[in-house]
N, C-alpha and C positions, 0 to 999 in steps of 0.2 A: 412861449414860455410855459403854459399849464399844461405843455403837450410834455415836454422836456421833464417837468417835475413830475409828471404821471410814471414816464419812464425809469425816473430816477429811484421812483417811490418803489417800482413792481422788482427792479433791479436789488435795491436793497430786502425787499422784504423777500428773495428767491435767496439772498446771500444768509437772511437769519433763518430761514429752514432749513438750507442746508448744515448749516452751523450744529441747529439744534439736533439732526439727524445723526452727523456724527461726533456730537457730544454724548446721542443718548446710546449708539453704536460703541464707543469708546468705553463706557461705563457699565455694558455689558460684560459678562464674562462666558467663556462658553467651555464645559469640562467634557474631554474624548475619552468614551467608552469602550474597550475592546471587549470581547468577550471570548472562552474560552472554555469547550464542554467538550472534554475528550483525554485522550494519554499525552503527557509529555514528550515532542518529538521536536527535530530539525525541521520539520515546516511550520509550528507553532515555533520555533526561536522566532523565526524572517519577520513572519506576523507582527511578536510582539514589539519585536527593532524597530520594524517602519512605523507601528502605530508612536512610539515614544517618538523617534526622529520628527514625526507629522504635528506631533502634539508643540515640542518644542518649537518648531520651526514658525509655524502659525499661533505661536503665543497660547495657547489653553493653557486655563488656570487650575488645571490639573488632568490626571491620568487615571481614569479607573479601569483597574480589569476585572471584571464579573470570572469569577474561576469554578470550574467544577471538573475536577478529575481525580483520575483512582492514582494516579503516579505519572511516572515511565520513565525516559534516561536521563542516566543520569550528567552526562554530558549537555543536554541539552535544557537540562533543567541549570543546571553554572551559568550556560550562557545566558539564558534568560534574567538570572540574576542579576548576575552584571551589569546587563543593560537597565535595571531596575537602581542599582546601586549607583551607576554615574549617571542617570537621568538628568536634566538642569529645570526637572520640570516633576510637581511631588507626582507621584506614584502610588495611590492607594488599591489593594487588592480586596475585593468582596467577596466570599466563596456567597457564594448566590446561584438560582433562587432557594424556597425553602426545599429541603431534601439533598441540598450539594453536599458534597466534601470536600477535603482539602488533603488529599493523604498520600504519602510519601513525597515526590517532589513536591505534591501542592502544598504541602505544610512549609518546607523549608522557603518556595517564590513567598507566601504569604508572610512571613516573618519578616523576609527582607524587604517590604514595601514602606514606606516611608506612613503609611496608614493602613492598619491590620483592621478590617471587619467583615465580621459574621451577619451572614440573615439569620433568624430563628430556625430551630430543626434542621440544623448544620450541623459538621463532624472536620475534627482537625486532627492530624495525626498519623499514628503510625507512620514512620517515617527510618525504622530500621532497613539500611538494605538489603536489598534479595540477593543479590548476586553473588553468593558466598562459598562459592563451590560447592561440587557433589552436583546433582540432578544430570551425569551425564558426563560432567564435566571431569577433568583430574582433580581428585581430593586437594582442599586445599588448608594448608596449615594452619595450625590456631595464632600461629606467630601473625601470621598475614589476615587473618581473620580479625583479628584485635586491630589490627594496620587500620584497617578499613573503618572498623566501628568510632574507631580515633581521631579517624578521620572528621569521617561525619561528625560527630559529636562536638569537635571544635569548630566545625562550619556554620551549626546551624548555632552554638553559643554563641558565637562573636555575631550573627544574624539577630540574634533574638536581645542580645546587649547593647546591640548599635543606636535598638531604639527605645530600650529601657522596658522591655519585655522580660519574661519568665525562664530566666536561662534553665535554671533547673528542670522544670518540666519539657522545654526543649530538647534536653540532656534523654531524660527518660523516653521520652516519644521514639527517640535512636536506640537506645541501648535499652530497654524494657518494649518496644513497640506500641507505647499506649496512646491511645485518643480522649478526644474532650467534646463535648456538646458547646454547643455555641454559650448558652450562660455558663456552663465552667471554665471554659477558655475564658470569659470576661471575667469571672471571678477571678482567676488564677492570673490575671495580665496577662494571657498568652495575645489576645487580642486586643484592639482600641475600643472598640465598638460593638453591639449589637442592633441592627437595623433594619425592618423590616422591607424597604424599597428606595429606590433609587433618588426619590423627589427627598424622601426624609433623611439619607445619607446626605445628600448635596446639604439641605438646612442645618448638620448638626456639625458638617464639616468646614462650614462658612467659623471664619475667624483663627480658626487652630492654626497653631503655626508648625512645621515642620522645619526640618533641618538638610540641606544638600550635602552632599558629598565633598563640594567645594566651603561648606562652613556657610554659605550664605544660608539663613532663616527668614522663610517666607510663613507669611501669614495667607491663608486661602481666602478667595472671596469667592465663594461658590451659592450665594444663598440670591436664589431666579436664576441661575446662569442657566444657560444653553446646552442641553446634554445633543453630543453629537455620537453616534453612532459607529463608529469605524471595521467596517465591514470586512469578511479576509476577500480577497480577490478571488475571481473566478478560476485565475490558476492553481491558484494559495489552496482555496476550499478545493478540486480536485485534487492536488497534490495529498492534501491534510488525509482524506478519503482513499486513497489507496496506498497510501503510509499506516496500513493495517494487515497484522498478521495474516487476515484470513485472506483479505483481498489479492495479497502478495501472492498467496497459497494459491487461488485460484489462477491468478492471471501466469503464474509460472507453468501449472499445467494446463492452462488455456494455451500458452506459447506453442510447449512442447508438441500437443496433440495438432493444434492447423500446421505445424510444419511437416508432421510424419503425413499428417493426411494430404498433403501438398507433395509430400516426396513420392509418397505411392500412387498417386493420380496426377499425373503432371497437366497442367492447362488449367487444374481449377479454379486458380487465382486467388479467390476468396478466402480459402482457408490459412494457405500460404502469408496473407495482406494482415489478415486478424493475427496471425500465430507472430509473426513478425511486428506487430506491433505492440500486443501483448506482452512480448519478450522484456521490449524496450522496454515501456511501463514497472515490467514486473523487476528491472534491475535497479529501476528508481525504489521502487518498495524496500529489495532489500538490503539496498544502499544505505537510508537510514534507520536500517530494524537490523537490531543484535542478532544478525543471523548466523547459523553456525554452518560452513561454508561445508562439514562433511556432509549434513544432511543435503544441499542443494545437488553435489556431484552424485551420491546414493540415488535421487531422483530421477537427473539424466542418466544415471546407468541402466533405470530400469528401462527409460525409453529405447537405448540401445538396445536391450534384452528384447525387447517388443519388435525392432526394427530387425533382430537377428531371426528372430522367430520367424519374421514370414518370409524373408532369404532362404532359410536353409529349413524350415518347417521341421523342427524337430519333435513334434507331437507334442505341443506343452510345456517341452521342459522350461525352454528362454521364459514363455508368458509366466512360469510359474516363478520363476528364480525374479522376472520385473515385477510382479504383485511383491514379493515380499520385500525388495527393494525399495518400491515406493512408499508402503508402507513403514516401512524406517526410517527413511529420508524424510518420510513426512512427518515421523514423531517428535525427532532431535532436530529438526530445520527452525528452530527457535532455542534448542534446549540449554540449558543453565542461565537462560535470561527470566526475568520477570515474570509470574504468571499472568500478567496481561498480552505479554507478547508470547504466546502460546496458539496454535491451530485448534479449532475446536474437534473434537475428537470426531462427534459426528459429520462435519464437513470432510473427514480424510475419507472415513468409511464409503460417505459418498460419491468423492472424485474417481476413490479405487474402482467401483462397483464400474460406473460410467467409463473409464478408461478400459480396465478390463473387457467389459462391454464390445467397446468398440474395437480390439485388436482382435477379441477373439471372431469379430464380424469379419475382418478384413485378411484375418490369418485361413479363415475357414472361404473368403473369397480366391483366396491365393493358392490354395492347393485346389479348390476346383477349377482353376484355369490352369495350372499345370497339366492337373490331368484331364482335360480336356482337350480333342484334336484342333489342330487350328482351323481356322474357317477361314486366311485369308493365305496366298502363296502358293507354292508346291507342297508346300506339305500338307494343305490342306485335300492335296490331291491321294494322300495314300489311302487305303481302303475303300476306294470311288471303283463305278464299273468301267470298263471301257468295251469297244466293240472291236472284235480280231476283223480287218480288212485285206491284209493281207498275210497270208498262213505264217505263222512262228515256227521256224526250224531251225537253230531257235529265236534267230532275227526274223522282224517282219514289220507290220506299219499295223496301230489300231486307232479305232475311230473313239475321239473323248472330246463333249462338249463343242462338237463342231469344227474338231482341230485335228488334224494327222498330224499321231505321234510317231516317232521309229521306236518300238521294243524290242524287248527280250523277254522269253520264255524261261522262268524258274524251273520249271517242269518238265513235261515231255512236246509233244510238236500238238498244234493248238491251229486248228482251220478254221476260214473264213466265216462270220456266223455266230461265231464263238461268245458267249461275252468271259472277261476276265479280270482279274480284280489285281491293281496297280498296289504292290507292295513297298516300291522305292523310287524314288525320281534320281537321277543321276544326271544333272546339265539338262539334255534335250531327250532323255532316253529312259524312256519308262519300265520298269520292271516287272511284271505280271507272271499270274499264275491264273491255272485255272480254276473257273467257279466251283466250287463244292457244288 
C-alpha cells in the first residue's frame, strides 16, 4: 500500500505540473513581427500574406510590421492592404528603426493598419503618384490626371477615416506631396503612437482595443508577450533581391551576352548554362517591374546588331547602330515608372563599355580567322610546296607530304626536280604552277 500511494502521490504531482505548464503557456501571448526595408513589390505582397495567414492561424495576439521604404507599385501596394484590412488578427505598422520612412505606398499601408506607429526621426508621406505621364511616355491629359489624383485621394481618406486618423492631411500628402516627422504626424493624428522600440511598443500597446473588419473589438494583451520574428524565406528573400531594376538590368544583359558567346563558340557550355539561366531569372525581374517592353526589344536588337556584325563584318557599322541601341533600351527599360524603378545611369555606361568590349574582341577575332588560310583540309593545301615526280606536260604526278598527287601545270611544262606551288585542289588533282 505505501508503495501504491508513493505512486499515486508522483502521478498526481507530474499531472499539477503539467497543469501549471500549460496554464502558464496559455496565458502567454506571443506578437509576429515581419519586417520590411525596401520598394513596394509582388514578392513583399506573398511575404506579408503568409506572415498574416501564420499570425492568425497560430493565434498571435497581434501583427507587427516594422516598414521602411521609399514607395513602389502601386498594385502591390492595394494588395497588401487588403490583406491588412481583412486580417482577423490586429495589424499594427511601425516605420522603424530611427531614420525610416514611410513615403508613398508606405504612407497609404501605414494608415491602413489597425495601429499606426512611428519611431523618433521618422518621415511619413509624400504619397502623390508618379506615374502621371510624360517621362517618355504619351502625354497624358489633365482630365486623366485629376482621375488619378481622385483617386488616390479617396483611398487613402477612407484609409485614414476608418480609424479615426487625419483625413485631411492624408488628403494633402496626395495632392500637395507633403511629409511629417514622426512628432508631427502624432501631433496632427496622422499616427497612434510614437515609440522608440519594440519591448516599449508591445508595453503601451497592451490594453488598447482595436476594431476588425468583421465589427469584432479586441483588446490587445501584448505586455511580456513573445515577439517572434517571421523571417521572408530563402526564396522570398532571393526573389525580393532580384525584383530590382538594376538587378533585372544586369541579368538581362548577363543572359544576352553567355548566349551570343555560346552561339559563336559552340561546346563551351558554361556560358550558354549562365546566359540561360540568367534569362530565366531576368523574366521574373521584369515580370514584376513596370517595365516598358520597347526598351527590352531595343536591347535585343542591339544584340542582333552585334551578332550581324561578326556574320557579315561590316566595319562597325552593326556594333555601332547595337551601342546606340542598347543604350536606349537601356534608358526607357523602366521609363514613365517610379524614379525608384530606374537603371542607374552609371550601371548602363558600364554594361555598354563591357559589352562593346567584348564584341569588338570577338568581331576583330572573326575577320582574322576569315582572313586567315585554313590549317586543317585541302584548302589548307593551297599555297604549300610540292615536288614535280613526274614531268607536267601539263599532266604529271608530284610528291606532297609523303603522298602522290596527279597534277596539272597552270603554266608551261615543269620537270622532274622541280618544286611547285599548289594553287587549287580540284577532288584528287592538284593545280600548280611554277615556283618564282
Amino acid at each position: 500500500m505505501p508503495r501504491i500511494s508513493r505512486i499515486l502521490l508522483i502521478l498526481i504531482g507530474l499531472l499539477l505540473a503539467v497543469s501549471i505548464v500549460a496554464r502558464a503557456q496559455t496565458g502567454s501571448s506571443r506578437v509576429d513581427v515581419l519586417t520590411v526595408k525596401g520598394t513596394i513589390n509582388p514578392v513583399l505582397t506573398d511575404y506579408i500574406s503568409r506572415g498574416i495567414e501564420q499570425a492568425e492561424e497560430t493565434g498571435a495576439s497581434a501583427l507587427i510590421i516594422q516598414i521602411d521604404t521609399p514607395g513602389g507599385l502601386d498594385t502591390a501596394m492595394r494588395d497588401i492592404i487588403q490583406s491588412i484590412i481583412n486580417a482577423r488578427v490586429p495589424v499594427v505598422v511601425y516605420v522603424s528603426p530611427a531614420g525610416a520612412r514611410a513615403a508613398s505606398a508606405g504612407a497609404y499601408i501605414t494608415l491602413a493598419a489597425h495601429v499606426a506607429v512611428m519611431a523618433p526621426n521618422t518621415a511619413i508621406g509624400a504619397a502623390t503618384p508618379v506615374a502621371l505621364g510624360g517621362d517618355g511616355e504619351a502625354p497624358m491629359s489633365e482630365e486623366m490626371k485629376n482621375k488619378i489624383i481622385n483617386d488616390a485621394i479617396a483611398y487613402i481618406k477612407d484609409l485614414a477615416s476608418r480609424h479615426g486618423r487625419n483625413a485631411e492631411w492624408a488628403e494633402n500628402a496626395v495632392r500637395k506631396g507633403i511629409s511629417a516627422t514622426s512628432q508631427e504626424a502624432l501631433q496632427l493624428n496622422v499616427v497612434d503612437m510614437v515609440v522608440s522600440d519594440l519591448d516599449t511598443l508591445l508595453s503601451q500597446l497592451d490594453g488598447r482595443q482595436v476594431t476588425l473588419i468583421d465589427g469584432r473589438e479586441i483588446t490587445l494583451n501584448t505586455q511580456g508577450a513573445t515577439i517572434n520574428h517571421v523571417k521572408m524565406k530563402l526564396i522570398e528573400d532571393f526573389l525580393y533581391t532580384i525584383a530590382d531594376p538594376n538587378i533585372a538590368y544586369l541579368l538581362l544583359s548577363l543572359a544576352m551576352l553567355g548566349i551570343m558567346v555560346e552561339i559563336f563558340n559552340p561546346g563551351l557550355i558554361f556560358p550558354g548554362v549562365v546566359g540561360a539561366i540568367s534569362l530565366l531569372m531576368a523574366f521574373f525581374s521584369l515580370g514584376v517591374l513596370p517595365v516598358n517592353w520597347a526598351g527590352v526589344l531595343l536591347i535585343a536588337l542591339a544584340f542582333g546588331l552585334f551578332f550581324g556584325e561578326v556574320l557579315t563584318t561590316t566595319f562597325g557599322l552593326f556594333t555601332a547602330g547595337g551601342v546606340v541601341s542598347l543604350v536606349i533600351g537601356s534608358l526607357i527599360l523602366f521609363k514613365g515608372a517610379s524614379p525608384l524603378f530606374k537603371v542607374d545611369p552609371w550601371l548602363i555606361t558600364g554594361v555598354t563599355i563591357v559589352i562593346a568590349t567584348v564584341f569588338a574582341f570577338v568581331v576583330n577575332r572573326a575577320i582574322r580567322a576569315h582572313r586567315k588560310q585554313a590549317a586543317t583540309g585541302r584548302e589548307e593545301m593551297i599555297g604549300k610546296r610540292a615536288l614535280v615526280k613526274v614531268s607536267l606536260d601539263p599532266e604529271g604526278t608530284v610528291f606532297y607530304k609523303g603522298e602522290r598527287w596527279s597534277a596539272i601545270s597552270d603554266t608551261d611544262q615543269i620537270e622532274p626536280g622541280e618544286e611547285v606551288i599548289i594553287t587549287a585542289v580540284d577532288g584528287l588533282i592538284l593545280h600548280v604552277a611554277r615556283r618564282q
